[in-house]
N, C-alpha and C positions, 0 to 999 in steps of 0.2 A: 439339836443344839445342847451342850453341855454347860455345867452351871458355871463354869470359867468364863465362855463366851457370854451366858446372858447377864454376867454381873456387869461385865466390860461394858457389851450394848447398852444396858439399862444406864448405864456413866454416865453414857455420851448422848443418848436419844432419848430417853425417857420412857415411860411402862409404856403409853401405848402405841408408840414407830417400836417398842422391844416386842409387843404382841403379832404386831403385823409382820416383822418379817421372820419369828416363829413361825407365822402359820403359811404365812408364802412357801419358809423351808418345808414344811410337813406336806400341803400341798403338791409340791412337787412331787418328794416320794411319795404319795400315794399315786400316782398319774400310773406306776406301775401296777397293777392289779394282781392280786393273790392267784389272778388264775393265768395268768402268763408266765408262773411260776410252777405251773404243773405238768407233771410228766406224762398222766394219765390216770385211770381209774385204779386205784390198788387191788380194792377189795368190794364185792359183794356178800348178801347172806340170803339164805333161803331158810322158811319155818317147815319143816318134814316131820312125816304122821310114824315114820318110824325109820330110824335112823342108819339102823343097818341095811334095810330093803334100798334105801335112798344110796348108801355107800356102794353097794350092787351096783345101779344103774349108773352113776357118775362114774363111777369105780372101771367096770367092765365091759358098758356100753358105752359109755361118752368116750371112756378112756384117758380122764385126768389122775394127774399123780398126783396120792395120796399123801402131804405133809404133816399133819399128825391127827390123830384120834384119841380124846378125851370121854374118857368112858362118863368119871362124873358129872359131870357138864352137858352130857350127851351129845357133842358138836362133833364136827370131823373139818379139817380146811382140807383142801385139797387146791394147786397149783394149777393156774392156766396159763400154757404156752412154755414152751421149751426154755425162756431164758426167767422164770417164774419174777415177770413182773406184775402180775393180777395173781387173785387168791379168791376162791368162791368155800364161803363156809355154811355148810347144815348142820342146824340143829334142831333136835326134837323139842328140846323147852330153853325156846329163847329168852333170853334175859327182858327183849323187849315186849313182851308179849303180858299184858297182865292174866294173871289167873283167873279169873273169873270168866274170859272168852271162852275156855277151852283149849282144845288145843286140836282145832282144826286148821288146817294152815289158811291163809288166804293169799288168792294166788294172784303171783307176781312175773313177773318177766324180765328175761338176761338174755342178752345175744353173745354168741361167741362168733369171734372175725375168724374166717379161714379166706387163705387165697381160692380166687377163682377157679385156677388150674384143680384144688383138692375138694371144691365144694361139690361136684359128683361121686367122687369117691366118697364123700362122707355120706352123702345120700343115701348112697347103696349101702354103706356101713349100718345105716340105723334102718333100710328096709330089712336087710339079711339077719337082723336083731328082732325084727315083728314090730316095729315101731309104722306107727301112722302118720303120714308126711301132708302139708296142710299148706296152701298159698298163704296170699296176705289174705284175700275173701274169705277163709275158712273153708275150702274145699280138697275134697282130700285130692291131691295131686303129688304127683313127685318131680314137677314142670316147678324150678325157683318162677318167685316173682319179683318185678324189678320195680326200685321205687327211684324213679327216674331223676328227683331233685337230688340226689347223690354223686351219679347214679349208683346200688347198688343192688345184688340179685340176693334174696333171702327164701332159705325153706322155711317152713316153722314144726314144730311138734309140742307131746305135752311130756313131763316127766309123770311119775306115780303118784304125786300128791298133786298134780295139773295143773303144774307151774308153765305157763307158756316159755318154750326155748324156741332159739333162734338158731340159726346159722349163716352169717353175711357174710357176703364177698363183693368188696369197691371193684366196680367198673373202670378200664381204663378210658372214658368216655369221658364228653365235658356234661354238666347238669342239663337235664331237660323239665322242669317242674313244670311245664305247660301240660307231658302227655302224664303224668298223672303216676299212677300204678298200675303194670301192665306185666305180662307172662313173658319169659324169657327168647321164647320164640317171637314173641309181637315185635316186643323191642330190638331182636335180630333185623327183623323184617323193616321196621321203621331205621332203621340207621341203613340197611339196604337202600331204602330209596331217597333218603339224604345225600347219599354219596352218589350215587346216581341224579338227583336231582344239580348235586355241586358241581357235577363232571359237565353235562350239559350245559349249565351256565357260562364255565369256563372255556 
């Protein structure tokens, strides 16, 4: 409401029907929520023990493109996904970090989405790199596991400062949050006998 209109209302109604249907207006606009407004996640950051080792690994093994590197700052961003609508930034001495902790990093976790079709191939990209591939239990496996309230298939690994990374890929499947978190083979197997259980029925 602008102050033209609330001179006008307050004329004819007085301050407090002028108060109330202020906030009846206000009210309403907010019924729209700041996160129905969002496109997605921009940006992340990661604390790294040393900056360049870390631009290596993103850099070379991950294979995100590099947007720019600030020497004095010590940070590097680098771009995820081909149409650079997320942004993942390292840095050795983060602004938020107060001095006195050190500068151990404490470790955090970020998943990157890839399609299903390419989440094998990336598998195989970070075993033929020496990297250790890890379920959701923490067993070293290169079998995704599938967290069925999604549903989707995730590897996991660590980076050099042992930052838990992920790699997900959505199911084209409807949610099963009953069977829990289960290996990519089980849940092959349990949608097998769904579908076989469906056929029969019908």
């Amino acid at each position: 409401m602008n102050a033209p209109e609330a001179r006008l209302l307050g004329a004819h109604v007085g301050p407090r029907r002028m108060i109330s249907a202020f906030t009846t207006r206000y009210t309403t606009f907010m019924k729209q929520s700041p996160a129905t407004l969002f496109r997605g996640l921009f940006e992340t950051h990661l604390h790294v023990a040393n900056l360049e080792a870390a631009m290596r690994f993103y850099g070379d093994v991950i294979g995100l493109e590099l947007g720019l590197m600030e020497s004095e700052r010590r940070a590097a961003f680098y771009w995820v996904g081909e149409d650079r609508s997320t942004m993942l930034g390292l840095w050795e001495k983060p602004p938020w970090i107060a001095p006195e902790t050190g500068n151990s990093p404490q470790i955090q976790h970020i998943a990157f989405a890839v399609s299903f079709e390419d989440l094998q191939e990336a598998i195989q990209h970070l075993q033929q790199n020496g990297i250790v591939l890890r379920n959701f239990f923490d067993q070293n496996t290169d079998e995704p596991s599938v967290l069925a309230w999604m549903p989707a298939a995730s590897i996991y690994f660590n980076d050099l400062d042992g930052h838990l990374l992920e790699f997900i890929a959505m199911l084209d499947s409807e949610p099963a949050p009953d069977i829990g978190v289960v290996s990519l083979s089980e849940w092959n197997n349990l949608r097998k006998q769904n579908q076989g259980n469906a056929t029969r029925k019908a």
